[in-house]
C-alpha positions in Angstrom: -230.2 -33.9 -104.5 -231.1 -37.9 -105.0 -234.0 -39.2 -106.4 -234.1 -43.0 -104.9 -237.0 -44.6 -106.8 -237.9 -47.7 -105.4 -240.2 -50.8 -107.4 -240.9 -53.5 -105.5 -243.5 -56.6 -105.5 -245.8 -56.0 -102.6 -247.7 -55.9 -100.3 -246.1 -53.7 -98.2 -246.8 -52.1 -94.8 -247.0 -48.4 -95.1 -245.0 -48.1 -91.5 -242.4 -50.7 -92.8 -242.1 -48.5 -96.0 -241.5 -45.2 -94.0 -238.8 -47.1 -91.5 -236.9 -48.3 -95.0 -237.1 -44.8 -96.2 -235.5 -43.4 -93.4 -232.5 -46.5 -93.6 -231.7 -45.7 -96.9 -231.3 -42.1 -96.9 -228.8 -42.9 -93.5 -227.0 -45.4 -95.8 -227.0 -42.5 -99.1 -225.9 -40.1 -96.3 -222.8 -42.4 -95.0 -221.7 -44.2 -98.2 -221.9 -40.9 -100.5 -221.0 -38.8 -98.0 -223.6 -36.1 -98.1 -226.4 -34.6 -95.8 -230.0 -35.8 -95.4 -232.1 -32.9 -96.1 -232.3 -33.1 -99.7 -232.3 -36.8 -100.3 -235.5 -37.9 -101.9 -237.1 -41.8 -102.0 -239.8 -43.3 -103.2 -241.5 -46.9 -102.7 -243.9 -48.5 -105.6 -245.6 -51.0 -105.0 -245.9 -53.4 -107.8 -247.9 -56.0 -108.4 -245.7 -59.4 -109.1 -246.8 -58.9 -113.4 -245.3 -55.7 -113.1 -241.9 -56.5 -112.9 -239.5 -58.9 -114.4 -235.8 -59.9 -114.2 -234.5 -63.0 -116.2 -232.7 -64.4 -113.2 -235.3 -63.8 -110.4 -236.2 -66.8 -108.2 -239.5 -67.3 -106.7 -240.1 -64.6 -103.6 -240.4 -60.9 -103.6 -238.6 -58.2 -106.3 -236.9 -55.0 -105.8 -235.4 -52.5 -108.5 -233.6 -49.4 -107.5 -233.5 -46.4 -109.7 -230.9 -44.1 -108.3 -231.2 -40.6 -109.9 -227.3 -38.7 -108.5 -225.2 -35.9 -108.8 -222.4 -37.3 -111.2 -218.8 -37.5 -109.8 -218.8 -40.3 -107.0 -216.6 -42.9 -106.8 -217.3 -46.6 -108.2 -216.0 -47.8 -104.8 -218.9 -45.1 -103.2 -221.6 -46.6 -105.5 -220.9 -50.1 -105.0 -221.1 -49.5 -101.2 -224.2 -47.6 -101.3 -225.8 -50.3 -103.7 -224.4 -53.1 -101.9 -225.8 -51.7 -98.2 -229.5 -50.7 -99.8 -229.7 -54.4 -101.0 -228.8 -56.0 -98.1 -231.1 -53.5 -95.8 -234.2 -55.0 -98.4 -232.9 -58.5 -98.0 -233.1 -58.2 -93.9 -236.6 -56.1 -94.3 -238.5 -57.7 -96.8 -236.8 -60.9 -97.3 -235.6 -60.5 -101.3 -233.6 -63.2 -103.0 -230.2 -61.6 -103.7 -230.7 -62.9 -107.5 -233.9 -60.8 -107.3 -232.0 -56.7 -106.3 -230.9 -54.7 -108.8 -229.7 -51.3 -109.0 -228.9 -48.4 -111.9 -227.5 -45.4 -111.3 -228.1 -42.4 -113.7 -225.4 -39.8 -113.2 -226.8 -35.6 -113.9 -224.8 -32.6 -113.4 -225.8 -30.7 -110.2 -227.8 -28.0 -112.2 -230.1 -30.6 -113.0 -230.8 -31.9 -109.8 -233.3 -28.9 -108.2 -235.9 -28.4 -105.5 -237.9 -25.1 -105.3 -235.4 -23.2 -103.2 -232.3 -23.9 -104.8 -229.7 -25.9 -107.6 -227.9 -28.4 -107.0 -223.9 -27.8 -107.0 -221.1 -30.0 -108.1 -219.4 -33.0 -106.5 -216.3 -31.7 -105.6 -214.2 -34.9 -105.9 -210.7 -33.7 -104.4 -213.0 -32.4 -101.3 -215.3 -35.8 -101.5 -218.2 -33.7 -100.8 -220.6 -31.2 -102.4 -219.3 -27.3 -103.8 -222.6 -24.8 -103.9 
């Protein structure tokens, strides 16, 4: 049950916005090995003041907040990250000095929608236990 919460300096085109939304929950499906259904992502637009990074170079910013179920592999995380910034990079053209990504780890009973809790990574299965 991801939250992927996306900042980035805009403008942005609302159709571009939906086509990247559906890329990165196919590259969170792949690289963490999970189902689309309950992956959630957000796009902020920012206005350029609104964000910062020390190293950026001139040209648009994007900061990924990635809210997971604890338990993936570094190797998982890295591909995941890694993919997501190079699908901005072709999109919308972002430095590579001007990506970043954090991941926040929960336990699967804090990760809930409406209709249900979220399990635990089972990580001798590689997937999800409910």
């Amino acid at each position: 049950m991801p939250l992927l919460q996306f900042d980035v300096t805009g403008p942005l085109d609302p159709t571009d916005k939906e086509a990247f939304a559906a890329e990165v929950t196919d590259l969170y499906t792949e690289e963490m090995a999970t189902t689309a259904g309950h992956v959630a992502v957000t796009i902020r637009e920012r206005d350029p003041s609104d964000l910062h990074l020390g190293r950026a170079e001139d040209g648009r910013l994007l900061f990924l907040d990635a809210e997971i179920r604890r338990g993936r592999s570094f190797e998982r995380k890295r591909a995941f990250a890694l993919a997501t910034m190079e699908a901005a990079r072709e999109r919308w053209d972002v430095p590579e000095a001007n990506l970043k990504v954090v991941f926040t780890e929960h336990a699967g009973e804090q990760m809930m929608g409406y209709d249900r809790v979220g399990g635990e990574w089972d990580v001798e299965d590689g997937g999800e236990r409910d």
